[in-house]
N, C-alpha and C positions, 0 to 999 in steps of 0.2 A: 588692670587693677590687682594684681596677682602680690601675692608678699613676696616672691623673691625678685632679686632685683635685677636691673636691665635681661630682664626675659621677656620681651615682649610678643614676641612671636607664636602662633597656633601649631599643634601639629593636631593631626588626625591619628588617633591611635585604635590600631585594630587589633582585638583582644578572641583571641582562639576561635578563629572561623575555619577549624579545624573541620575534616572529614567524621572522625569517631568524636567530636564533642557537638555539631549539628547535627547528625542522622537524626532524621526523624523530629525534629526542634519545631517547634510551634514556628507555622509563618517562613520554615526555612527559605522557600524562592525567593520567599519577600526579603526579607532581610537581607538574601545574601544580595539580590539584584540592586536591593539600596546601597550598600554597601559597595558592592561596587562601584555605582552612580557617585558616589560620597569620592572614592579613592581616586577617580576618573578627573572629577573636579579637585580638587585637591594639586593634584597632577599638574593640570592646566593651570592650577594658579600660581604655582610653585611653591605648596604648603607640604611640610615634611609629612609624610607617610610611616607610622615607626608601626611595626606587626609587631604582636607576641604570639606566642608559638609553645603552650601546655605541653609537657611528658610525665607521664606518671605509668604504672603499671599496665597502664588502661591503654594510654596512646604512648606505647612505645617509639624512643626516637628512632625516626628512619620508616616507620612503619605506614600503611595507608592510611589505617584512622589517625595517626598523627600528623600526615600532610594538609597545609592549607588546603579551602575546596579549589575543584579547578578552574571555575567560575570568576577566582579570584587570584593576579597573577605579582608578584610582588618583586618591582625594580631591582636591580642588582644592587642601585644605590641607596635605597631602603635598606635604614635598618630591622633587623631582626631581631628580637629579643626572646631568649630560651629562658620559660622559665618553671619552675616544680610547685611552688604555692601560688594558692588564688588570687592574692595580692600581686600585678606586674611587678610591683616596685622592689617585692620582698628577696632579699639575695640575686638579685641578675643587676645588669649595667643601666637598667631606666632611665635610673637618674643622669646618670653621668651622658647618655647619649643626647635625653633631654638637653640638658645642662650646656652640651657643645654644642645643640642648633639653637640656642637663645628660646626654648619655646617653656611659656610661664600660661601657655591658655592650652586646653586639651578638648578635644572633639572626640570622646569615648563610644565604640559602638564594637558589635559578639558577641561572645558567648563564652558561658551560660549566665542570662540576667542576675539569678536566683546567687551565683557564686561567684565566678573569676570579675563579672564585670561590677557585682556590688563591692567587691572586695577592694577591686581597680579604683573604682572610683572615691570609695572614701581612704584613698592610701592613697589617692593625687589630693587629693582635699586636705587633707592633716597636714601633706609637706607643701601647702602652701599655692597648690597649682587653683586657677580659676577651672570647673570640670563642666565641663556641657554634658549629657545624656543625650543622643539624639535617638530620639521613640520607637522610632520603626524602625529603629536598625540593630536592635538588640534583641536574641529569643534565649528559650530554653527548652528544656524537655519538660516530658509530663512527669512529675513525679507523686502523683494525688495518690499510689497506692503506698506511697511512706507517709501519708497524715497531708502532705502540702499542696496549698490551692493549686486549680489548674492553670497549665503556661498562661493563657491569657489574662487568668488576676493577678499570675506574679509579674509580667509585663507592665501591665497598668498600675498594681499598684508601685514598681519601683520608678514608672514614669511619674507618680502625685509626689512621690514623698522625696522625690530629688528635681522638683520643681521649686520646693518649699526650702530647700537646704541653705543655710545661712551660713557665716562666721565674718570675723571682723578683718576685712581688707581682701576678701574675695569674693567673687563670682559664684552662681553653680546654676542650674536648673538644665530645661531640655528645651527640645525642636527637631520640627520635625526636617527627614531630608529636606523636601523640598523648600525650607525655611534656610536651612545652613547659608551661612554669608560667613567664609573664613576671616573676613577685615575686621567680621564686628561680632561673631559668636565665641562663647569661652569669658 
């Protein structure tokens, strides 16, 4: 149902399951072990796997907190996407790698809920793409001593209110792993 055209295709996009952007993340085993349960299938179904991959001052490139975790090991023919704002799509090749594997439906899951992946996701939304959330596979850190709720309410509530997301000729909401069906989610 997606607005761009002849994309009919899903990918699974994993969104900074970085070393230095999990430490310490609400739910991290959980998450990452969905996560990889998610990439695992995927795999076997032969649904593209596209990573992104944060650097900023914090996660220098090359560095350990900048490496995906180990837990999580990412195909040679996976693409990889390096990118510096919270938005995937913003300045790096997304689109365009999108674009050459036909995929118009996305299977969003990482980190941080609160930033790269709210950011992700309403930046797949606006250009058009159908965006899944899937719930248990997204954290974040605690950040309640700058003012914001703790991980677990920003979790829940970006799973209520990107359950609810709407626009005209697309998709969105969530599900959980164990729900993902790559045929028919996105």
């Amino acid at each position: 149902m997606s607005t761009l055209a002849d994309r009919p295709h899903p990918a699974l996009l994993v969104v900074d399951v970085q070393n230095g952007v999990v430490a310490g993340a609400y739910r991290r085993d959980d998450v990452v072990a969905n996560v990889a349960d998610l990439v695992r299938r995927a795999r076997q179904e032969g649904v593209p796997v596209v990573w992104v991959q944060h650097s900023d001052a914090r996660l220098v490139r090359g560095g350990d907190d900048w490496r995906i975790v180990p837990e999580l090991v990412p195909a040679d023919a996976e693409p990889l996407v390096e990118k510096l704002y919270g938005d995937s799509f913003e300045d790096t090749e997304l689109e365009s790698v999108l674009a050459g594997l036909r995929v118009g439906r996305l299977l969003v899951v990482g980190a941080q809920t609160d930033a790269c992946v709210r950011s992700t996701l309403h930046g797949a939304f606006v250009r058009g793409y159908d965006t899944t959330l899937v719930s248990d596979a997204h954290t974040t850190q605690d950040r309640t001593r700058w003012g914001a709720p703790p991980p677990e309410q920003v979790v829940a509530h970006t799973n209520l209110y990107w359950t609810h997301q709407e626009a005209p000729g697309r998709t969105a909401g969530t599900v959980a792993t164990k729900d993902v069906d790559f045929a028919t989610t996105a």
